[in-house]
C-alpha positions as a Markdown table, in Angstrom:
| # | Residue | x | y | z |
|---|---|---|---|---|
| 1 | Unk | -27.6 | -29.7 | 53.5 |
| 2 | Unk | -27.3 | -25.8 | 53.9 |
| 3 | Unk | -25.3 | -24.0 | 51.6 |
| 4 | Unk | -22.5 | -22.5 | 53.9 |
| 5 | Unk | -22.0 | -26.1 | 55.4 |
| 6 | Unk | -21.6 | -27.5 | 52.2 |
| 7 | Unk | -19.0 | -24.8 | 51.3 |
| 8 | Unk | -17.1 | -25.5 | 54.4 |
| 9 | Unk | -16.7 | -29.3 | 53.6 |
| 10 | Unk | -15.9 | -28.4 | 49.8 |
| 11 | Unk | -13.0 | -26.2 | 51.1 |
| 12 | Unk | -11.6 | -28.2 | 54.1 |
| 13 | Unk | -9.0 | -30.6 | 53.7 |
| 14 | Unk | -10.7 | -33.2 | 55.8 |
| 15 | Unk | -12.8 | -35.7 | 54.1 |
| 16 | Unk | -16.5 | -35.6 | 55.1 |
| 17 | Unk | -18.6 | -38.6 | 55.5 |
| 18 | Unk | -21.8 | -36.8 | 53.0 |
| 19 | Unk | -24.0 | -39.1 | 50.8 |
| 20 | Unk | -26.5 | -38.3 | 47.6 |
| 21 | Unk | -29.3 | -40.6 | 47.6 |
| 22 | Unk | -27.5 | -42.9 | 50.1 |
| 23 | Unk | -23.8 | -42.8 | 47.7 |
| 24 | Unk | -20.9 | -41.5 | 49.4 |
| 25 | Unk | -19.9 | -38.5 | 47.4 |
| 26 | Unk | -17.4 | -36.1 | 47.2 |
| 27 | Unk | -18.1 | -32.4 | 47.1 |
| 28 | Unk | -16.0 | -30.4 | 44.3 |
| 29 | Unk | -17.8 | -27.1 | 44.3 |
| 30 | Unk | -20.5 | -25.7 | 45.8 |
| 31 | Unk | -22.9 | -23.0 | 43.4 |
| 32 | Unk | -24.2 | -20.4 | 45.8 |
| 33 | Unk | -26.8 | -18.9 | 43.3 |
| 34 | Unk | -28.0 | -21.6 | 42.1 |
| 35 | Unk | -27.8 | -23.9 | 45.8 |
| 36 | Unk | -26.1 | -26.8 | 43.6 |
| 37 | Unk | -22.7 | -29.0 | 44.3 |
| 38 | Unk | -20.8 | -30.3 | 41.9 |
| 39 | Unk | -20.4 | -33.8 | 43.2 |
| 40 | Unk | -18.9 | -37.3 | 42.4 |
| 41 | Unk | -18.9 | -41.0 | 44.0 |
| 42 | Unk | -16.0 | -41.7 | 46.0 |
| 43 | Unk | -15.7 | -44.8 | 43.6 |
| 44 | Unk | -16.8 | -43.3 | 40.5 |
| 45 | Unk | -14.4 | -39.9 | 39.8 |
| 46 | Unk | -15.5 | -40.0 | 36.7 |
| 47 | Unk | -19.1 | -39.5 | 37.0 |
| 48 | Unk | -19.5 | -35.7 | 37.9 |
| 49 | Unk | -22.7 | -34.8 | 38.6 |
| 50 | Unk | -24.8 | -30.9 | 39.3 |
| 51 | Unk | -27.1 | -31.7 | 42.5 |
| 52 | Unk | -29.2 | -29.5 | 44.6 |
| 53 | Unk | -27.5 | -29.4 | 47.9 |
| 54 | Unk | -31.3 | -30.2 | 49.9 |
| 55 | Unk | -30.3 | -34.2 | 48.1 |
| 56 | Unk | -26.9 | -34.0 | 50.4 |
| 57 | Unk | -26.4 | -35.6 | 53.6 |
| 58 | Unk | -23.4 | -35.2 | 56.4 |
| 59 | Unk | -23.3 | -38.6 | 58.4 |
């Protein structure tokens, strides 16, 4: 996923249908220097996880 269109879902109110490896996720932050999200599984809050955005996918 590009960087600006992951900012755009990170900031917009509307949930986006994005996967990591083929797990939903949701996108908490986006890094811009580094080209990482902070992420987590829709059904696992918990488990916050540093990706590099190239591993996300918009459905």
């Amino acid at each position: 996923m590009n960087k600006q269109r992951a900012m755009e879902i990170a900031a917009s109110p509307v949930m986006a249908h994005v996967t990591c490896n083929g797990v939903p996720v949701y996108i908490q932050h986006v890094d811009e220097s580094n080209e990482t999200a902070r992420i987590y599984p829709l059904d696992e809050p918990e488990n916050e996880q540093e990706v590099p955005l190239n591993n996300l996918r918009e459905h």
